[in-house]
N, C-alpha and C positions, 0 to 999 in steps of 0.2 A: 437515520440520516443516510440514504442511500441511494440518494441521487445529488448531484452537485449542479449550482446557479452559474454556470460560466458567464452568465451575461451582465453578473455585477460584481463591478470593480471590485479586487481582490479577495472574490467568493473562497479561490481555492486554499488561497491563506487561513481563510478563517474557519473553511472545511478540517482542513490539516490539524489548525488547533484543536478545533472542537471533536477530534478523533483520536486524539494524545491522550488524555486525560483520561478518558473511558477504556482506553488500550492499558493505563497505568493501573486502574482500577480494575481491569477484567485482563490478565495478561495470559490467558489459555482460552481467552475468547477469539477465534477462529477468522470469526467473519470479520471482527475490527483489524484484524491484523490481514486479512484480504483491501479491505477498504483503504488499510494506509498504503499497501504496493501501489494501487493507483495511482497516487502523488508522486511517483515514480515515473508515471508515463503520462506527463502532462509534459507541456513545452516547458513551462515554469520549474517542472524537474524540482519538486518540495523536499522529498523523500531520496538523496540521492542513492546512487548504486550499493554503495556497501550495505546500506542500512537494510536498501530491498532487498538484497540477497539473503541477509538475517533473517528478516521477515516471510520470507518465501519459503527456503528452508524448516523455519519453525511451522510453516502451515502442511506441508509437505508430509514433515512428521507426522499429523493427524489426520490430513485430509488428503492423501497421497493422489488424488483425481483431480485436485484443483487445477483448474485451468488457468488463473491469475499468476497461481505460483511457477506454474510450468512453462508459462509464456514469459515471464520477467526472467527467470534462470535462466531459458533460451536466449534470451532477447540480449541480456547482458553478456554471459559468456560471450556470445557472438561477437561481440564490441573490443569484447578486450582480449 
């Protein structure tokens, strides 16, 4: 699942969900927990702040190059 339907009503919702469960079941899986930062930087804002910094953080640890991660850290800090 690595591309999201923005064009149908409340895709990113059901993105979100359907990225939960698999994140619960695989929780050192890297790329799922890249995937959920994104619902962080949607207008909808699914995934808010604290949670993506957790998230980012945890990817950071393993995949210190991540650009997802690196951008939401930056992205957030900056804000606040």
């Amino acid at each position: 699942m690595r591309f999201i339907l923005n064009h149908i009503d409340k895709a990113d919702s059901i993105g979100l969900i359907h990225g939960l469960r698999p994140a619960e079941l695989e929780p050192d899986n890297i790329n799922l927990k890249e995937y959920l930062i994104y619902f962080n930087h949607i207008p909808e804002k699914l995934v808010n702040d604290s949670d993506a910094v957790k998230l980012a953080f945890d990817v950071i640890k393993l995949r210190p190059d991540s650009k997802v991660a690196q951008i939401t850290l930056a992205k957030i800090n900056f804000r606040n």
